[in-house]
N, CA, C and O atoms as a Tinker XYZ file with bonds, in Angstrom:
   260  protein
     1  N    111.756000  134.803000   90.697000    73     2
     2  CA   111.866000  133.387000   90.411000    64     1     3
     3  C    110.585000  132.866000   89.773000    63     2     4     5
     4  O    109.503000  133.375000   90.065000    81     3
     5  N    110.719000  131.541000   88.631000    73     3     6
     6  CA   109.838000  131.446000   88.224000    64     5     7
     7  C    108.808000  130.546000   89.158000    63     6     8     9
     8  O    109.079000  130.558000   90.359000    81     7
     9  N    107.810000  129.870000   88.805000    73     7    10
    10  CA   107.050000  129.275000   89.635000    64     9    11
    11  C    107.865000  127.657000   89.265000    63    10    12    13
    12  O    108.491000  127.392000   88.238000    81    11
    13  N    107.630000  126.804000   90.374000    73    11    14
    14  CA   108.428000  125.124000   90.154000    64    13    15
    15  C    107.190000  124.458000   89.843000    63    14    16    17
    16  O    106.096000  124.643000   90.375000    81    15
    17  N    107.477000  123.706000   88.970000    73    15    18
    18  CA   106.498000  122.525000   88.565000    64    17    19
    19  C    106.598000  121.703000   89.207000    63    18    20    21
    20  O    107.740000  121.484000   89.611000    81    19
    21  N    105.672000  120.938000   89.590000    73    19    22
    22  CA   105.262000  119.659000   90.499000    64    21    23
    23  C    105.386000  118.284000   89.493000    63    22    24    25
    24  O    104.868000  118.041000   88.402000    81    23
    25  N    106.074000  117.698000   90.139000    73    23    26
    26  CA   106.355000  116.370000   89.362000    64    25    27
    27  C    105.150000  115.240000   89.606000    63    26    28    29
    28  O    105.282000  114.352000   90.449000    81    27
    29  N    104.123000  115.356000   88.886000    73    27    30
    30  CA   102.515000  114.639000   89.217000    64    29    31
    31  C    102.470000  113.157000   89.524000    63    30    32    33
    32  O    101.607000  112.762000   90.308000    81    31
    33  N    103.644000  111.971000   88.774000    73    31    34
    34  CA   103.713000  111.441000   89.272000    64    33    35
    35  C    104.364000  110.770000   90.950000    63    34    36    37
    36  O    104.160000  109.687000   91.498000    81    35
    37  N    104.994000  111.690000   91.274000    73    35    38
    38  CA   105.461000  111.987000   92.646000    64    37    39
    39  C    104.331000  112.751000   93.595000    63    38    40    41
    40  O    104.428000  112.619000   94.815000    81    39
    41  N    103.549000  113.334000   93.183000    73    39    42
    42  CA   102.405000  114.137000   93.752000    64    41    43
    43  C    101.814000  112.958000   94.211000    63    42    44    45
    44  O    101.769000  112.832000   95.435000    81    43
    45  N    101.122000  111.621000   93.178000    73    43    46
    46  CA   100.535000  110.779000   93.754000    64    45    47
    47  C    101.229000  110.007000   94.615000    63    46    48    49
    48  O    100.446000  109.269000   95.213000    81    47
    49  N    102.510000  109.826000   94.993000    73    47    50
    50  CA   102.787000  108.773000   95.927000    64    49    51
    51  C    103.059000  109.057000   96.747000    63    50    52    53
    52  O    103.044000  108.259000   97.684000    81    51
    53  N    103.556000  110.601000   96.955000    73    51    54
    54  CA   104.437000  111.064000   98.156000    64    53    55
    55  C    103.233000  112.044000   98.834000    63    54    56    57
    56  O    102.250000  112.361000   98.165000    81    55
    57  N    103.401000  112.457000  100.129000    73    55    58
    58  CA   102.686000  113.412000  100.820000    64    57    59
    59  C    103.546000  113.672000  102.017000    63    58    60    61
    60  O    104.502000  113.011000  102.422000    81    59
    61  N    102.907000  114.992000  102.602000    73    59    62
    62  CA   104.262000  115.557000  103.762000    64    61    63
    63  C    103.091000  115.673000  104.930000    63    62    64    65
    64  O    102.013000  116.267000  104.905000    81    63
    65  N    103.716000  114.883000  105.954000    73    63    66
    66  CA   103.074000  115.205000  107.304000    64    65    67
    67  C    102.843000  116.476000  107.327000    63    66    68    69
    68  O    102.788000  117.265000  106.384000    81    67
    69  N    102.634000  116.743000  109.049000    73    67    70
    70  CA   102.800000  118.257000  109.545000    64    69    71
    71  C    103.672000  118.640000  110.064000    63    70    72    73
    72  O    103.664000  119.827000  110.390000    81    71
    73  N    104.877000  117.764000  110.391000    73    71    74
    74  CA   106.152000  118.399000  110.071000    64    73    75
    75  C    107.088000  118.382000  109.522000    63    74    76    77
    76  O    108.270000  118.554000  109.820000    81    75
    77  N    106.279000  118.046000  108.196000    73    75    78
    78  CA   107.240000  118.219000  107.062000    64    77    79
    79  C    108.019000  116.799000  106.165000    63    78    80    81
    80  O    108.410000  116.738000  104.999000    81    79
    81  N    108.026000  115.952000  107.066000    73    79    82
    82  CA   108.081000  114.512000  106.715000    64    81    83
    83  C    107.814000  114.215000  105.413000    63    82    84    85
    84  O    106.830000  114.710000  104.864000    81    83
    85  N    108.695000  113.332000  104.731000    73    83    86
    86  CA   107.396000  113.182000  103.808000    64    85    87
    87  C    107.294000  111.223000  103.683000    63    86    88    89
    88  O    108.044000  110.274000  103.909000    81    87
    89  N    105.933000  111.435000  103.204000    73    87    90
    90  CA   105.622000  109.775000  103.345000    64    89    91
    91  C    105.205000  109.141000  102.524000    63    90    92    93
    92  O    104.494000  109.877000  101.840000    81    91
    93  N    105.208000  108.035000  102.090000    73    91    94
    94  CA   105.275000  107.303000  101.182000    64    93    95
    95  C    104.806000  105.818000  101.134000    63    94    96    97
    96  O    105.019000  105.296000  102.228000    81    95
    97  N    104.274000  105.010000  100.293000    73    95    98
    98  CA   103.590000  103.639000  100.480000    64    97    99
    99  C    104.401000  102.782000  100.010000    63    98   100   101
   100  O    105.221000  103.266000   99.230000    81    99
   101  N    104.505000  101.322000  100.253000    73    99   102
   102  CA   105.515000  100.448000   99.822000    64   101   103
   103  C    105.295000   99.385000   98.596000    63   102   104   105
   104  O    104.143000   99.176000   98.214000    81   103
   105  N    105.972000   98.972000   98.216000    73   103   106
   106  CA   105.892000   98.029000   96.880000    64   105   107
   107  C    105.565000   97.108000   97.142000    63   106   108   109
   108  O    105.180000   96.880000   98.289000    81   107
   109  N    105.587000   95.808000   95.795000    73   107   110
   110  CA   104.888000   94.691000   96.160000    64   109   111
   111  C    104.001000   94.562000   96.943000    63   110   112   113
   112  O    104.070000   93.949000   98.008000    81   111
   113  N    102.893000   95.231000   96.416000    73   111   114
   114  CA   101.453000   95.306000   97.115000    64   113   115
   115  C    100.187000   94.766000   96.410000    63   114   116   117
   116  O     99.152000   94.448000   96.996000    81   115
   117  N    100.427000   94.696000   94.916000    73   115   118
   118  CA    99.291000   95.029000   94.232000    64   117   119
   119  C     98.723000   93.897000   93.467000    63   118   120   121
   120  O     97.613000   93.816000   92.942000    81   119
   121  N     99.925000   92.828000   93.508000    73   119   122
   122  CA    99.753000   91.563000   92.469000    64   121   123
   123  C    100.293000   90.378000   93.560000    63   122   124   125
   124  O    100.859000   90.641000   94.621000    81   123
   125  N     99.988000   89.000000   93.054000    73   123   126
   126  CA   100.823000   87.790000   93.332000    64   125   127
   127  C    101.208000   87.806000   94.874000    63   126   128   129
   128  O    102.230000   87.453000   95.462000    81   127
   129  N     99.571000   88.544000   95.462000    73   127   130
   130  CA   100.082000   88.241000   97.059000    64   129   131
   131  C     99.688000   86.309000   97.611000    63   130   132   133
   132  O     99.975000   85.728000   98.658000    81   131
   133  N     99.177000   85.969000   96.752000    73   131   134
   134  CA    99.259000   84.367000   97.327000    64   133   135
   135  C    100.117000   83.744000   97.502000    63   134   136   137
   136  O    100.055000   82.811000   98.302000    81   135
   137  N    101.053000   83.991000   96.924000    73   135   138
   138  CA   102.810000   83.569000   97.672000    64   137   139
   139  C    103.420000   84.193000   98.624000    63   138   140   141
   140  O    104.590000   84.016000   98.963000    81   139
   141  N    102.457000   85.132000   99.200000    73   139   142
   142  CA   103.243000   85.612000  100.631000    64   141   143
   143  C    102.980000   85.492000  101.532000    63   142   144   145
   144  O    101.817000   85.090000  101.506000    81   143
   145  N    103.339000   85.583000  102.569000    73   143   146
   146  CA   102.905000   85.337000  103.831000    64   145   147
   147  C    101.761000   86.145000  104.483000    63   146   148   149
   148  O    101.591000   87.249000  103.965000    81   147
   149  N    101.070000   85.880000  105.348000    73   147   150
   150  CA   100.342000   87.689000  106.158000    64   149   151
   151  C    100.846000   88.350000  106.731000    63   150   152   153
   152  O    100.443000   89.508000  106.842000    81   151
   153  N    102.190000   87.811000  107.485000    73   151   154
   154  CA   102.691000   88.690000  108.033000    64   153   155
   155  C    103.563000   89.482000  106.929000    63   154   156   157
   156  O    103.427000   90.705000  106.889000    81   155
   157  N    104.221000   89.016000  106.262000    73   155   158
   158  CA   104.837000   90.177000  105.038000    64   157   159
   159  C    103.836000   91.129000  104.414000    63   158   160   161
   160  O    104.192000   92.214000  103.955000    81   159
   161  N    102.519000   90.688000  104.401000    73   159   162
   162  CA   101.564000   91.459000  103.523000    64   161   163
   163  C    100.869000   92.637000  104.863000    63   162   164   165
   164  O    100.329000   93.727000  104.673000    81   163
   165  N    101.066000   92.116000  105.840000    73   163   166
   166  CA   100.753000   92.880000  106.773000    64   165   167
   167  C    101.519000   94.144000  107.111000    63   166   168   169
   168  O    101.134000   95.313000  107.089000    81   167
   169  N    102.935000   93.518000  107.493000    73   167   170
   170  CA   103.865000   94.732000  107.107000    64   169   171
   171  C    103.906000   95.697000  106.031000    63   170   172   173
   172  O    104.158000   96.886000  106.223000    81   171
   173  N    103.602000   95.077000  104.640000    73   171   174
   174  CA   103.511000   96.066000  103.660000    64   173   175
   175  C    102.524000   96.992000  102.964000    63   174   176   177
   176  O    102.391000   97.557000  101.879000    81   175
   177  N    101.698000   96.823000  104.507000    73   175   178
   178  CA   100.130000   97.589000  104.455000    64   177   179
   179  C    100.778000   99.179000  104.966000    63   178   180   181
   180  O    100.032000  100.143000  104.796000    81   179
   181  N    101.926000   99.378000  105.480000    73   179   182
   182  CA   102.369000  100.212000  106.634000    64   181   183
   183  C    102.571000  101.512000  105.781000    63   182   184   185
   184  O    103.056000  101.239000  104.682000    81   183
   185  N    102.355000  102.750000  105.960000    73   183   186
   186  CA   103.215000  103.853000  105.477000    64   185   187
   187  C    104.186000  104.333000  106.444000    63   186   188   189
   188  O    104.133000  104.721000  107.611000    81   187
   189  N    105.441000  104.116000  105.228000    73   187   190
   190  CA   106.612000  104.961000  105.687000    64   189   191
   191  C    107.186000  106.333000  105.682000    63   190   192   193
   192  O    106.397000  107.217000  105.352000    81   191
   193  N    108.048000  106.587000  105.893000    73   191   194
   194  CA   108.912000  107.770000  105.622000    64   193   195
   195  C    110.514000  107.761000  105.030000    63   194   196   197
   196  O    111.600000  107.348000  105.436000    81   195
   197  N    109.987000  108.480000  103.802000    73   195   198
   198  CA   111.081000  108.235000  103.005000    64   197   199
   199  C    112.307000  108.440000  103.961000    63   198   200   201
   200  O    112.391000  109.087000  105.005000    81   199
   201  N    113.427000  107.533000  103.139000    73   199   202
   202  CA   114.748000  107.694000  104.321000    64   201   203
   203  C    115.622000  108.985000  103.702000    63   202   204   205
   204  O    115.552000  109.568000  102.621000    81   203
   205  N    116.455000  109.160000  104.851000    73   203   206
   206  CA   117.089000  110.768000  104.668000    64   205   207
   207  C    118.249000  110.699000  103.198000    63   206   208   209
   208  O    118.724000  111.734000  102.732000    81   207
   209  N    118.506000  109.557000  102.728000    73   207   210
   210  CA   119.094000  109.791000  101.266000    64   209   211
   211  C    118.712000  110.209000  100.438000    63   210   212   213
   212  O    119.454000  110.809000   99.660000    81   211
   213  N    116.945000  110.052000  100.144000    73   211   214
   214  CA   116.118000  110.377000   99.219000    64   213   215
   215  C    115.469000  111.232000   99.418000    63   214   216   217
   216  O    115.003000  111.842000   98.457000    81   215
   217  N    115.254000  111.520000  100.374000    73   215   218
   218  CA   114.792000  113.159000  100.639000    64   217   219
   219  C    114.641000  114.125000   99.866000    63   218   220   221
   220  O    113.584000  114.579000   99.428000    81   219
   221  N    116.062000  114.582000   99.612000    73   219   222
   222  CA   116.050000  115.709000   98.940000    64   221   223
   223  C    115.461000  115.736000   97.634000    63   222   224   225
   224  O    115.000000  116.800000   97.222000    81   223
   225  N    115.412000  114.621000   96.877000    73   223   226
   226  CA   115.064000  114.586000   95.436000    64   225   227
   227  C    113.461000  114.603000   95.736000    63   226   228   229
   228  O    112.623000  115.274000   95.133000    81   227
   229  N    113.260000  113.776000   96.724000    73   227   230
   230  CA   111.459000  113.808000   96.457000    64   229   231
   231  C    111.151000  114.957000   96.935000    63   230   232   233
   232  O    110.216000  115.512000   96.359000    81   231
   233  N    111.708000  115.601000   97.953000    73   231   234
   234  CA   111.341000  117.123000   98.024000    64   233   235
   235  C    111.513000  118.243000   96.907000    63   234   236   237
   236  O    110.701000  119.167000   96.871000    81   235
   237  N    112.284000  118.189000   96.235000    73   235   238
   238  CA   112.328000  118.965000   95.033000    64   237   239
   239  C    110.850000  118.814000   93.930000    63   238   240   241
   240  O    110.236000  119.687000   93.316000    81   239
   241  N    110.636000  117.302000   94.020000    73   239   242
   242  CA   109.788000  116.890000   93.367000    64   241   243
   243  C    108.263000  117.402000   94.011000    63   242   244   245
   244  O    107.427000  117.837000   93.218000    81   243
   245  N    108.124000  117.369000   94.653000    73   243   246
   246  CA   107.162000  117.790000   95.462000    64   245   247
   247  C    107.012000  119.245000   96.022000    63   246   248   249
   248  O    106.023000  119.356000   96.747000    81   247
   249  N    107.448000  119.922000   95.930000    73   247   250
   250  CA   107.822000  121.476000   96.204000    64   249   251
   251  C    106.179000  122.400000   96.772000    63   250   252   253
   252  O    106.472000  123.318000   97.538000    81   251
   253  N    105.627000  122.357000   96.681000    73   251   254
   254  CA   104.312000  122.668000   97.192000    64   253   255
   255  C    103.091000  122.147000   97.934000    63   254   256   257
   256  O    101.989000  122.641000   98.176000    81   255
   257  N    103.816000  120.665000   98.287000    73   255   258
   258  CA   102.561000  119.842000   99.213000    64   257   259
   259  C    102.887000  119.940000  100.397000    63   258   260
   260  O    102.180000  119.447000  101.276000    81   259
């Protein structure tokens, strides 16, 4: 088999726990937070884990982290 290429922009956003998880940071973070609340901006400080629909694609994408 040949070797899989790593999809680089997925390299930067995604990363895999230690068991395997993989995790991910949330949107609406970066601009036009003066219209939000703290508690919304607080929440969206949080890292998640991608949900089990999307999984598989970001794991493909990611194949070596």
């Amino acid at each position: 088999m040949p070797k899989l290429k790593t999809h680089t922009g997925a390299a930067k956003r995604f990363s895999k726990t230690g068991t395997g998880k993989i995790k991910r940071g949330q949107t609406k973070t970066r601009h036009i937070l003066t219209s939000k609340a703290p508690k919304t901006k607080r929440k969206l400080g949080r890292i998640l884990l991608v949900s089990d629909g999307d999984y598989a694609k970001v794991a493909r994408m990611i194949p070596y982290a």
